[in-house]
C-alpha positions as protocol buffer text, in pm:
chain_id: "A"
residue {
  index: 1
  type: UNK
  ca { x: 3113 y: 11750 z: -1129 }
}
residue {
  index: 2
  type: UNK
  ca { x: 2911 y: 11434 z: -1080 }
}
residue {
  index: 3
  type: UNK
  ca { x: 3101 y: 11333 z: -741 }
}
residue {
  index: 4
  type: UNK
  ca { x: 3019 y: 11685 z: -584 }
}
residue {
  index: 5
  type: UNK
  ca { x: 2644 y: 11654 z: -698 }
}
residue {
  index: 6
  type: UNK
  ca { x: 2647 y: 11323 z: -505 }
}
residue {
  index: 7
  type: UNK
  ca { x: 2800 y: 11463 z: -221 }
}
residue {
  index: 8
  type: UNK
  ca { x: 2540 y: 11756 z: -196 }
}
residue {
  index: 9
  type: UNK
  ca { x: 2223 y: 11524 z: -281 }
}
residue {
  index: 10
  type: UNK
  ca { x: 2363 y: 11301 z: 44 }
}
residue {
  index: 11
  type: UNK
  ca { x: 2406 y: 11618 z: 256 }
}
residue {
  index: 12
  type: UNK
  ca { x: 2037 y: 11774 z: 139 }
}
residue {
  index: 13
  type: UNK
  ca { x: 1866 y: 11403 z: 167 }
}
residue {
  index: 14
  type: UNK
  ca { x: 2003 y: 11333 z: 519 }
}
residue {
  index: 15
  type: UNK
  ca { x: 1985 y: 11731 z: 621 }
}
residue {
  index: 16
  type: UNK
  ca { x: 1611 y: 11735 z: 436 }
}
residue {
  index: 17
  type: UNK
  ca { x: 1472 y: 11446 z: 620 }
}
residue {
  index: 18
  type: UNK
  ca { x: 1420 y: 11403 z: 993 }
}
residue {
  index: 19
  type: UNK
  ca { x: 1703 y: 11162 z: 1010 }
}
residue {
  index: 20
  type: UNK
  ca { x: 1932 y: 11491 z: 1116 }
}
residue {
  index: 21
  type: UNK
  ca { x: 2015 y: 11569 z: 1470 }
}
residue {
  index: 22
  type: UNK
  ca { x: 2329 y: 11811 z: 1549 }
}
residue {
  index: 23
  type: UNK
  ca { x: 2375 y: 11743 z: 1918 }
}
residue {
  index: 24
  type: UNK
  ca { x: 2046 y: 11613 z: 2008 }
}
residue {
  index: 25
  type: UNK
  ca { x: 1984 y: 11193 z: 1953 }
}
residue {
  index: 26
  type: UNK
  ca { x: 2190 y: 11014 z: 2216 }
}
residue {
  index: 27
  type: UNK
  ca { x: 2434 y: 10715 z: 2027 }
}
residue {
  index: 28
  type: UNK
  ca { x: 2200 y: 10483 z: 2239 }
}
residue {
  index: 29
  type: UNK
  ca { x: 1901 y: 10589 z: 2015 }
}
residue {
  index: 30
  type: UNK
  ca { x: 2064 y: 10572 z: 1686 }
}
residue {
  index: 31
  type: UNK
  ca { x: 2013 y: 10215 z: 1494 }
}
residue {
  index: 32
  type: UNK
  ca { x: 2369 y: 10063 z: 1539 }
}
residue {
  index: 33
  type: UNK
  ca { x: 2293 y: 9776 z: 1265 }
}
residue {
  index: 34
  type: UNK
  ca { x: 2585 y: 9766 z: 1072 }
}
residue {
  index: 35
  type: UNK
  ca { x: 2596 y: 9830 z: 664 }
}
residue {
  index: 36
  type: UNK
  ca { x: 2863 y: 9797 z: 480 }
}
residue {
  index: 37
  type: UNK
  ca { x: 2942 y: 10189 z: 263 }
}
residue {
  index: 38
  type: UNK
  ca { x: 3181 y: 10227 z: 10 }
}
residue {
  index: 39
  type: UNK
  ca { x: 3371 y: 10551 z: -77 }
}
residue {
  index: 40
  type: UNK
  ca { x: 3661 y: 10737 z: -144 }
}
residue {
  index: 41
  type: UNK
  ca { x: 3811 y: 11024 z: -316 }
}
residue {
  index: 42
  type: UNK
  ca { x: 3667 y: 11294 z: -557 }
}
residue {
  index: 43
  type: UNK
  ca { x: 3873 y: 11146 z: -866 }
}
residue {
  index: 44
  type: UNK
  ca { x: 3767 y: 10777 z: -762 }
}
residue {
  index: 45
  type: UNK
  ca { x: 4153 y: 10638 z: -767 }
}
residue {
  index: 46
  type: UNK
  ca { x: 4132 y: 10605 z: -396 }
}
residue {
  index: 47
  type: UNK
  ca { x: 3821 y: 10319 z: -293 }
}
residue {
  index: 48
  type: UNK
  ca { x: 3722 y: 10183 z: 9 }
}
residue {
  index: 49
  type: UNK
  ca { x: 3432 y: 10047 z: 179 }
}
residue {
  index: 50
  type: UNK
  ca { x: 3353 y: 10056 z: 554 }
}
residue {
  index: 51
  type: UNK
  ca { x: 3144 y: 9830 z: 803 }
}
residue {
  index: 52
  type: UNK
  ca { x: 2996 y: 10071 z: 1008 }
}
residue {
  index: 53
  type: UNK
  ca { x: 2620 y: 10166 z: 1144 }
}
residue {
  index: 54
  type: UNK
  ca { x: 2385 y: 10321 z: 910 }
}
residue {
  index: 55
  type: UNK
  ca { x: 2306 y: 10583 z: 1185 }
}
residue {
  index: 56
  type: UNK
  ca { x: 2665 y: 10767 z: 1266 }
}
residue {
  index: 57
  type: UNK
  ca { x: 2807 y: 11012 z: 1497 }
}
residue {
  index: 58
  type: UNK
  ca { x: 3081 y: 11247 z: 1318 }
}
residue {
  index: 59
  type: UNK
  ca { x: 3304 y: 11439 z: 1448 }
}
residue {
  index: 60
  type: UNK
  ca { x: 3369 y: 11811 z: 1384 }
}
residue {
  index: 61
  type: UNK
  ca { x: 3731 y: 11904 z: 1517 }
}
residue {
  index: 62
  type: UNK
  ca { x: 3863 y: 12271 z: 1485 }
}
residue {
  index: 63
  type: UNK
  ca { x: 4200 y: 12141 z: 1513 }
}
residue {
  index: 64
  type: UNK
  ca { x: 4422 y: 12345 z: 1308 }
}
residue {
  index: 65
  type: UNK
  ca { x: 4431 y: 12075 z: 1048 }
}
residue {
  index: 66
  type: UNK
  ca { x: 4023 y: 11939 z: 1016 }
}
residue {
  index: 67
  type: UNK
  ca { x: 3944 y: 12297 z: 1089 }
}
residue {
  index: 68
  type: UNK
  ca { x: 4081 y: 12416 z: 734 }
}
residue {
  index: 69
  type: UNK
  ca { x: 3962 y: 12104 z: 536 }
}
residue {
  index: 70
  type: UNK
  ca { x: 3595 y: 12103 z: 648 }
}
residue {
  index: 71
  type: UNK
  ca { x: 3666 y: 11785 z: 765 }
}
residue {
  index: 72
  type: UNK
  ca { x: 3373 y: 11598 z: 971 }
}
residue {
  index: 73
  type: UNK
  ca { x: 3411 y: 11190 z: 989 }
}
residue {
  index: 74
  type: UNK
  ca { x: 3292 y: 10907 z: 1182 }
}
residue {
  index: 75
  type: UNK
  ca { x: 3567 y: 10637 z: 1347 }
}
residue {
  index: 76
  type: UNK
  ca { x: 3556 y: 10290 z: 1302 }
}
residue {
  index: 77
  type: UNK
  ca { x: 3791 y: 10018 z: 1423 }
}
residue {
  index: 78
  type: UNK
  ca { x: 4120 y: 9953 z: 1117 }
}
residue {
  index: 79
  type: UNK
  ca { x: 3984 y: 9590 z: 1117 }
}
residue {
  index: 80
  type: UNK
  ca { x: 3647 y: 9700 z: 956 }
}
residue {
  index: 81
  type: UNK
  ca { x: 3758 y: 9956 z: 685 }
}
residue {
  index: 82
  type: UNK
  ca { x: 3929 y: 9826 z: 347 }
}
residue {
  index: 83
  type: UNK
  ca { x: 4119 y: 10014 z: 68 }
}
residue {
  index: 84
  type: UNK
  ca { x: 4006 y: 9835 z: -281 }
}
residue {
  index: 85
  type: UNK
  ca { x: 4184 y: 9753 z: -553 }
}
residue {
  index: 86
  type: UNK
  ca { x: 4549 y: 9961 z: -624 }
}
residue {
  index: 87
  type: UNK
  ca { x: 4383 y: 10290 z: -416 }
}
residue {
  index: 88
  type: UNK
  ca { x: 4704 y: 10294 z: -173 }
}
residue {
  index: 89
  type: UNK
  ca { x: 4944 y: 10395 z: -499 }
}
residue {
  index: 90
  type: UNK
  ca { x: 4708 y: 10705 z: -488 }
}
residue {
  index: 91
  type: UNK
  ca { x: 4776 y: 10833 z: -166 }
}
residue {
  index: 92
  type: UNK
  ca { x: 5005 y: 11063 z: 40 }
}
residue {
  index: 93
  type: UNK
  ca { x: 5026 y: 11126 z: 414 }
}
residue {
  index: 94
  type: UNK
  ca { x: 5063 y: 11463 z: 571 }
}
residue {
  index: 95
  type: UNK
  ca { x: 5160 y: 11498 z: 917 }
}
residue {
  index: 96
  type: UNK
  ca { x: 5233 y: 11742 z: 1179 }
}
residue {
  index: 97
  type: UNK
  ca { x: 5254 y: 11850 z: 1543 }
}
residue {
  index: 98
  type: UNK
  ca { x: 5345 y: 11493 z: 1767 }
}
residue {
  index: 99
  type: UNK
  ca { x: 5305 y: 11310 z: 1385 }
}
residue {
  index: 100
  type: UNK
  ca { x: 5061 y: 11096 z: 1556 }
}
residue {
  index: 101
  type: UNK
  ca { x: 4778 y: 11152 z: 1302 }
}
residue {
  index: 102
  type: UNK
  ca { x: 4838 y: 11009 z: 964 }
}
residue {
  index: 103
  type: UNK
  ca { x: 4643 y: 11296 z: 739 }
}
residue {
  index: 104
  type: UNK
  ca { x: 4647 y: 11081 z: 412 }
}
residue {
  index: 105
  type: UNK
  ca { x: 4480 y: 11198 z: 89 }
}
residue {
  index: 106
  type: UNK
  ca { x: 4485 y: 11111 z: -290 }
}
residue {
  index: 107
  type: UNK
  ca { x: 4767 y: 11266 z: -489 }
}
residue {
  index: 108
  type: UNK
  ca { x: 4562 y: 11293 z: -772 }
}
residue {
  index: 109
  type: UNK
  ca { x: 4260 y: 11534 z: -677 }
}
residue {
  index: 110
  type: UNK
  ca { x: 4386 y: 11602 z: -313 }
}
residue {
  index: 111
  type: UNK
  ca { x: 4019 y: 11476 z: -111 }
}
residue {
  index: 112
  type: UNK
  ca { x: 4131 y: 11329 z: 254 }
}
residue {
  index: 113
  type: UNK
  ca { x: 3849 y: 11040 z: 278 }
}
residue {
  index: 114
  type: UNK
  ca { x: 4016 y: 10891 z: 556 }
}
residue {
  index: 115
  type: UNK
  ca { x: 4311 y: 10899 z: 782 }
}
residue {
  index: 116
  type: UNK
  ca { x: 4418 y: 10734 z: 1118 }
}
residue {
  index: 117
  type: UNK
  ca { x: 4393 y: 10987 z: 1380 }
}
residue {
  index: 118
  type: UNK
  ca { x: 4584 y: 11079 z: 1645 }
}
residue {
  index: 119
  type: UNK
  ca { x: 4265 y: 11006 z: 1910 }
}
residue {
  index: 120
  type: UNK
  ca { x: 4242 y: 10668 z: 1764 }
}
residue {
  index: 121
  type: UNK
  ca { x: 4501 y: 10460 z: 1668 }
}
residue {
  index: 122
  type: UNK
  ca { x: 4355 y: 10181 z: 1639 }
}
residue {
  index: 123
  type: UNK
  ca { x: 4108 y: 10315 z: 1382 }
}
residue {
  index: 124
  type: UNK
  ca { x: 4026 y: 10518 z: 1121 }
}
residue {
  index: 125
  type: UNK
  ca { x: 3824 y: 10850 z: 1067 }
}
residue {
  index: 126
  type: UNK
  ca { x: 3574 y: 10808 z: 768 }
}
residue {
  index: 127
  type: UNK
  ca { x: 3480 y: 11168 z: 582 }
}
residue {
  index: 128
  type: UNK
  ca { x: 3155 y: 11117 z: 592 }
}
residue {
  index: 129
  type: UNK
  ca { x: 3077 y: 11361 z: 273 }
}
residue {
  index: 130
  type: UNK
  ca { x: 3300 y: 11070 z: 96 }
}
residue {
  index: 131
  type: UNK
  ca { x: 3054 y: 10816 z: 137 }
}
residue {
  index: 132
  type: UNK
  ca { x: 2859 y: 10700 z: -172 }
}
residue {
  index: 133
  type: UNK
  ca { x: 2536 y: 10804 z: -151 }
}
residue {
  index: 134
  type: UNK
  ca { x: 2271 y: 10541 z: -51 }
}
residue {
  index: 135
  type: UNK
  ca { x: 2423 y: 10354 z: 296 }
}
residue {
  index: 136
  type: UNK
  ca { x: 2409 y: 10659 z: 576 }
}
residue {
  index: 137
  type: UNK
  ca { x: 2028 y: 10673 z: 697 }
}
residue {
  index: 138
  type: UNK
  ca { x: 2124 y: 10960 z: 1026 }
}
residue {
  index: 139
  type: UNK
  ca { x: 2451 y: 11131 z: 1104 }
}
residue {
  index: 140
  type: UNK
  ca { x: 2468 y: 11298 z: 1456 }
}
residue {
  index: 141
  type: UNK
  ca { x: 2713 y: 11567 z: 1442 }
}
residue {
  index: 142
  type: UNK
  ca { x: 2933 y: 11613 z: 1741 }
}
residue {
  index: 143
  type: UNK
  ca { x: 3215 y: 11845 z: 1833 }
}
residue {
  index: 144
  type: UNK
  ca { x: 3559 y: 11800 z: 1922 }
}
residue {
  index: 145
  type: UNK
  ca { x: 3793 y: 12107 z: 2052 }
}
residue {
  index: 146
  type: UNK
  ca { x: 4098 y: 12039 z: 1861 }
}
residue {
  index: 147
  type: UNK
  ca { x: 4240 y: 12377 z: 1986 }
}
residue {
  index: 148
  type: UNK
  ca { x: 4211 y: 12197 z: 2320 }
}
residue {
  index: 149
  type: UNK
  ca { x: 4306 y: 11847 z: 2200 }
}
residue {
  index: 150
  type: UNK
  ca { x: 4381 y: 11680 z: 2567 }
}
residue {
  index: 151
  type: UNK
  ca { x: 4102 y: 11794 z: 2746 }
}
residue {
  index: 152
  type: UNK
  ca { x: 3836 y: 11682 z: 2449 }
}
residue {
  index: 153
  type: UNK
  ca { x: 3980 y: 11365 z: 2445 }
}
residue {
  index: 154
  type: UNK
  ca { x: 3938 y: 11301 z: 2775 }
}
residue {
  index: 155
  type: UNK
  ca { x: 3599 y: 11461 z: 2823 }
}
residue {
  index: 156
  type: UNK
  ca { x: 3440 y: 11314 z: 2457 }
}
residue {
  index: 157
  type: UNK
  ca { x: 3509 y: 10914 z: 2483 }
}
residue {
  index: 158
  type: UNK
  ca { x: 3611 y: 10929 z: 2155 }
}
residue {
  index: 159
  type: UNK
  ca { x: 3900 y: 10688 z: 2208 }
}
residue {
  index: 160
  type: UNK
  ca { x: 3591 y: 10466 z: 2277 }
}
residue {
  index: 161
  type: UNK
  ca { x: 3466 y: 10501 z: 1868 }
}
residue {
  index: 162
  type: UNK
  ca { x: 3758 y: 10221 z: 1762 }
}
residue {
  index: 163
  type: UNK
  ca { x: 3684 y: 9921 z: 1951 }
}
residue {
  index: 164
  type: UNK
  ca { x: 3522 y: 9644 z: 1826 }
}
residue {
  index: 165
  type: UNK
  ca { x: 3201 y: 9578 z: 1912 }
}
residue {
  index: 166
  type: UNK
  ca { x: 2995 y: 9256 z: 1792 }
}
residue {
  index: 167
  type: UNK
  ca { x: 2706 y: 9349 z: 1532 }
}
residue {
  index: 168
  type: UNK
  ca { x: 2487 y: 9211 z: 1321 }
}
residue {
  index: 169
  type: UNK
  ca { x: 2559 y: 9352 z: 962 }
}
residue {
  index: 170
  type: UNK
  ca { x: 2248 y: 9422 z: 752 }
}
C-alpha cells in the first residue's frame, strides 16, 4: 500500500500546487535543468533512475494500448535512463500492431514504468506516476491521438522528445 500512497501524495502535491498546467505552459517556460529521478515498479524489483528536467511534459495517448493502462509518461533519450541492479530479470515485453513499441512491465506486480515506444526509438517513455516522489517540480500534460497514430506524430514533434540535448544537471 505504501507505493500507491506515494504515488497519490506526488499526484495531489504537484496537482495541489501551482506547478500544474494541462495544456497551458509552453516547454519553453518550463525549467529544463536536469535532475536525476529514480523509479520503477509497484513491487520495487524493477529500478531505474532517469536524467531528465524537473519540469516535464507527459504524454497522454488513447492508443488502444496506453488508453487501457492509464498510462501518461514523459520521453527521454535511451542514453539517459538506467535499469539498476538485476531489475531486467523482472521484466516482460508485450507487443502488438507493427511490434514497434516494446510495452515492457514487471512480471511480478505487472506496473509498465517504462517502455520504448514506437514514436521514439531512440528513447524511452517514463510513467511519470512511477517516479519516486521528491524530483518532478511541474508536469505539463499533453495529448497524443493514438487512434490516429500517423497524423499525431507528425503534427506533435514528439519524435523531437529523444534527442539529446546538452544540460546542466542539478
Amino acid at each position: 500500500m505504501p507505493a500507491i500512497c506515494n504515488c497519490f501524495s506526488l499526484l495531489a502535491s504537484i496537482c495541489s500546487s501551482e506547478n500544474y498546467a494541462s495544456e497551458g505552459l509552453e516547454s519553453s517556460e518550463m525549467d529544463s535543468k536536469k535532475v536525476v529521478h529514480s523509479g520503477g515498479c509497484h513491487c520495487r524489483r524493477v529500478r531505474w533512475k532517469v536524467e531528465a528536467p524537473a519540469s516535464v511534459v507527459v504524454w497522454k495517448c488513447d492508443c488502444s494500448n496506453c488508453f487501457m493502462r492509464g498510462n501518461t509518461h514523459f520521453i527521454v533519450p535511451a542514453e539517459k535512463f538506467e535499469l539498476l541492479g538485476d531489475s531486467k530479470e523482472f521484466l516482460t515485453t508485450y507487443t502488438f500492431g507493427t511490434h514497434t513499441a516494446k510495452h515492457t512491465f514487471c512480471k511480478i506486480c505487472g506496473i509498465t514504468s517504462f517502455y520504448i515506444p514506437r514514436s521514439n526509438q531512440d528513447g524511452v517513455a517514463v510513467t511519470f506516476m512511477c517516479v519516486d516522489p521528491g524530483t518532478l517540480t511541474h508536469v505539463e500534460i499533453k495529448n497524443f491521438d493514438g487512434k490516429n497514430w500517423e497524423n499525431s506524430y507528425n503534427e506533435s514533434n514528439i519524435a523531437s522528445c529523444s534527442k539529446v540535448q546538452n544540460e546542466e544537471i542539478v
